[in-house]
C-alpha positions in Angstrom: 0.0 0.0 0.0 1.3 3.1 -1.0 1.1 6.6 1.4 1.6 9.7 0.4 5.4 11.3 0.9 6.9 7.8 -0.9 6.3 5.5 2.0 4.8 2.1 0.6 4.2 -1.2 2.8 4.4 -4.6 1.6 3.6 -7.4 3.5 6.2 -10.0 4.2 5.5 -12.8 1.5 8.3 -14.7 -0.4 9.0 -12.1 -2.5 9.9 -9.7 -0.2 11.7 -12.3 2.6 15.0 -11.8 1.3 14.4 -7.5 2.0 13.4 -8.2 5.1 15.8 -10.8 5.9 19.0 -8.5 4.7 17.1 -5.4 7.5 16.8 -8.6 10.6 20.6 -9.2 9.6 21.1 -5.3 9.9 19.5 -5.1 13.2 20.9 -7.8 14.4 24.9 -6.4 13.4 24.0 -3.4 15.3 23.5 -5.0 18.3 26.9 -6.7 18.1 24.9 -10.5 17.6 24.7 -11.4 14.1 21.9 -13.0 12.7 21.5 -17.0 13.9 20.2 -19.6 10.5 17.4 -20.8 13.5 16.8 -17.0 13.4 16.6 -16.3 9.6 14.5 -19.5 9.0 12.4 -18.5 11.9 11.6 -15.5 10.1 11.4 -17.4 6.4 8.8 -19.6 7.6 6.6 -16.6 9.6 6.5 -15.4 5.5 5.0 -17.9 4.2 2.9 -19.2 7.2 0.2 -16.5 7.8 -1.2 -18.7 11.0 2.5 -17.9 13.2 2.1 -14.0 12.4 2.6 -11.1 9.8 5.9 -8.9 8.4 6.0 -6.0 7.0 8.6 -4.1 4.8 8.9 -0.7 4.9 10.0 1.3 1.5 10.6 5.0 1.5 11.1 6.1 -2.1 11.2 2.7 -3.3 14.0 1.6 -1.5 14.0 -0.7 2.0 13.9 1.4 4.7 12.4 -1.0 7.7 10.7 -3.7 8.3 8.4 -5.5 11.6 7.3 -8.4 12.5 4.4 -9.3 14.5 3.5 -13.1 16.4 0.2 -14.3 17.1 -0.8 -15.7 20.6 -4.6 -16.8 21.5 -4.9 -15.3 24.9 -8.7 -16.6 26.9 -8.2 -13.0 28.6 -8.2 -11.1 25.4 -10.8 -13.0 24.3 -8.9 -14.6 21.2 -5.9 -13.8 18.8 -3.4 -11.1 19.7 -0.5 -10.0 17.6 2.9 -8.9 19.8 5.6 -6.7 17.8 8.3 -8.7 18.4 10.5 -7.2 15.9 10.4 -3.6 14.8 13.6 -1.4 12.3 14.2 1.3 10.7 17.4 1.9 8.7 19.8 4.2 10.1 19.7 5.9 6.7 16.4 6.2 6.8 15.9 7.4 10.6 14.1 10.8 11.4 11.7 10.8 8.8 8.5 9.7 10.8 9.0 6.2 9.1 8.7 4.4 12.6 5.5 5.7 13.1 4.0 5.6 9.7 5.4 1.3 9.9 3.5 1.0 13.1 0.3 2.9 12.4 -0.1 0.7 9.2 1.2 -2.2 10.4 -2.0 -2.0 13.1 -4.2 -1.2 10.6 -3.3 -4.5 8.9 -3.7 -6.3 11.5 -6.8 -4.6 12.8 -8.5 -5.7 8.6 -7.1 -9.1 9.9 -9.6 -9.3 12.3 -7.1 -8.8 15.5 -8.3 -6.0 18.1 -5.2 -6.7 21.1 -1.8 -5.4 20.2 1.5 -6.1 22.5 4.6 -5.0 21.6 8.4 -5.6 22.6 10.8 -3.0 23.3 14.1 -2.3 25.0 13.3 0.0 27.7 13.7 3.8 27.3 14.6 2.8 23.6 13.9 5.1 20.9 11.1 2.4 19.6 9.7 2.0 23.2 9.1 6.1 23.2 7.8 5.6 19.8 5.2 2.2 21.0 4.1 4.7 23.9 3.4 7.8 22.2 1.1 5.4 19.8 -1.0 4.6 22.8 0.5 1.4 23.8 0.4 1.1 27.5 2.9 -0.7 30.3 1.8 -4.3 31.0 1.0 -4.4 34.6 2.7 -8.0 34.1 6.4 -8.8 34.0 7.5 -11.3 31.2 9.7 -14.7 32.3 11.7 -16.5 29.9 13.8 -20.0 29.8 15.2 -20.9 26.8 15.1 -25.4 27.1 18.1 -27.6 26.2 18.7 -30.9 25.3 20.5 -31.5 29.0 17.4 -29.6 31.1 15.4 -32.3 33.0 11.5 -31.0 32.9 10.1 -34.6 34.0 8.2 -34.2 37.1 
């Protein structure tokens, strides 16, 4: 869909996967941990399997400027499918043009045609994308988020 100012977003299909891919690996190098192949297929197969989620790639003036990534959950307290932005860039090239905002307003608008109506989103705090998720209306969960990643050698029998 194209927006005025030569913004455009295309959703993340096979066609655009290796786009998006070459931004994830961009992200990813600026953070000093490059891009994993569990990661990269993780993301392939989110393309081309519209049940795990939706992607996005940004253009601004027809070249890649950003790209996100949303999951799907089922939560019984939101009373059905939720989308969580998991994954959200903008090129540093293409920073401080209002491209973050314009990605995440259409982004929800896509996913709000796609039937979802709860929206969570990932952030690292007092990051310039977690002032941006705020000023959008996103709110603080009340709730704190645990993780465990499981290996081969953890014991979860009872």
């Amino acid at each position: 869909m194209m927006r005025p100012g030569g913004f455009s977003l295309m959703l993340g299909t096979a066609v655009t996967a290796p786009r998006i891919v070459e931004l994830a690996g961009r992200m990813r190098g600026e953070t000093g941990l490059p891009m994993t192949r569990a990661q990269e297929s993780a993301l392939r197969m989110l393309m081309v399997d519209a049940n795990l989620g939706r992607a996005w790639l940004a253009n601004f003036r027809d070249q890649p400027a950003g790209y996100a990534v949303a999951f799907f959950r089922h939560s019984v307290e939101m009373g059905g499918r939720l989308a969580l932005f998991g994954e959200f860039y903008i090129a540093p090239e293409a920073r401080g043009r209002g491209l973050g905002r314009r990605l995440l307003r259409a982004a929800c608008a896509d996913l709000a045609d796609f039937g979802v109506r709860h929206f969570q989103a990932a952030a690292p705090q007092n990051s310039a994308a977690a002032g941006l998720i705020l000023s959008e209306g996103f709110g603080r969960s009340a709730l704190t988020i645990y993780e465990r990643e499981i290996g081969e050698e953890d014991d979860l029998g009872p």
